[in-house]
C-alpha positions as CSV (number, residue, x, y, z in Angstrom):
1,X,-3.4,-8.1,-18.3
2,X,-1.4,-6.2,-15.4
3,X,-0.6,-7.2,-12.3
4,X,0.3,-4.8,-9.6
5,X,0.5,-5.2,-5.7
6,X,-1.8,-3.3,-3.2
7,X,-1.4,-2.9,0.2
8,X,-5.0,-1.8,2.3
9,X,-4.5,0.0,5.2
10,X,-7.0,0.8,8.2
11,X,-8.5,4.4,8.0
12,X,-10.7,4.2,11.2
13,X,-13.6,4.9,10.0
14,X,-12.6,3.2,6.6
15,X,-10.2,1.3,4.4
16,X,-7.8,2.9,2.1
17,X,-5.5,1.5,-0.8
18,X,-2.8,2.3,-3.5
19,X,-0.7,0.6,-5.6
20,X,3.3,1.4,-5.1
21,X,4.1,1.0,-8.7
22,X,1.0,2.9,-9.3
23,X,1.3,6.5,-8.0
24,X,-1.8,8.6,-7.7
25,X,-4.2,5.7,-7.8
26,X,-6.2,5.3,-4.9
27,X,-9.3,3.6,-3.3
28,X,-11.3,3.2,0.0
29,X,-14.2,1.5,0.9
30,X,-16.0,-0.1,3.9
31,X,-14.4,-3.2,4.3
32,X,-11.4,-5.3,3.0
33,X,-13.6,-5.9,-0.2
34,X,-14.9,-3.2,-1.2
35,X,-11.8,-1.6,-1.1
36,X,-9.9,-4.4,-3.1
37,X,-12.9,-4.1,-5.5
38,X,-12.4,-0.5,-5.7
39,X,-8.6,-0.6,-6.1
40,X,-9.0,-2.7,-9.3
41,X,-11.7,-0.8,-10.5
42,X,-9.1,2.4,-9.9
43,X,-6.4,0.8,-11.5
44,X,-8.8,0.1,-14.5
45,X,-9.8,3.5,-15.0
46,X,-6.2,4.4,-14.6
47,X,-4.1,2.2,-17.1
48,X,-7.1,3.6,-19.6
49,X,-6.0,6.7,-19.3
50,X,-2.3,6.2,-19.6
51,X,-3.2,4.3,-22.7
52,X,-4.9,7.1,-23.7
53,X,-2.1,9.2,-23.0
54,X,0.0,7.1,-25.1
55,X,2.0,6.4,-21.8
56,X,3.1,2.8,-21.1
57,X,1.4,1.1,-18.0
58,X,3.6,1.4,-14.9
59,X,5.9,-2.1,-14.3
60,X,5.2,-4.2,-11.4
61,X,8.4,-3.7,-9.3
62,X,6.8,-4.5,-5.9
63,X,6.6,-7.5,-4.4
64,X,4.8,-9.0,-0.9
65,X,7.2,-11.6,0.5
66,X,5.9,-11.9,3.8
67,X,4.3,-9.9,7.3
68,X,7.1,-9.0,9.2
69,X,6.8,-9.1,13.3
70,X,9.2,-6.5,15.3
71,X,9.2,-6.6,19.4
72,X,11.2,-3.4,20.4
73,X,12.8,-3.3,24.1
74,X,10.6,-0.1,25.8
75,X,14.1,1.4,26.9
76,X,15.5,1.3,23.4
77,X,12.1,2.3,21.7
78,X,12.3,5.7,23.9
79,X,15.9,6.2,22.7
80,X,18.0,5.1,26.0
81,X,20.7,2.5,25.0
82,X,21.9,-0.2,27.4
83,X,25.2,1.6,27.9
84,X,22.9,5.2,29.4
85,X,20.2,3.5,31.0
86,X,20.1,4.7,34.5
């Protein structure tokens, strides 16, 4: 058994996914869940292959630790330090 990380982002109109340590597999869906159910279906079909291939599956390098929250100072976000603002 393998286990990767996959990070879902918000398409819009959909959800998307990939794998980091997995390049080239992808997956959308709906919502949240059919994306994740996708993704590992994905993954599936691509380990197969590799295997197939007689390439080794792809080590699990990436890790989630944790959501990180950034607040940026407007002036500084535009690119006007504290020593130029007028």
């Amino acid at each position: 058994m393998y286990r990767y990380l996959v990070v879902i982002e918000d398409a819009g109109e959909n959800f998307s996914a990939y794998a980091p340590d997995v390049p080239g597999c992808v997956a959308t869906g709906s919502t949240v869940g059919d994306t994740l159910k996708n993704m590992e279906e994905a993954l599936q079909v691509h380990l197969r292959g590799m295997l197939e291939d007689g390439d080794p599956p792809p080590e699990d390098d990436a890790r989630a630790v944790a959501a990180v929250f950034v607040s940026v100072d407007p002036a500084r976000q535009a690119g006007v330090s504290d020593d130029h603002a007028a």
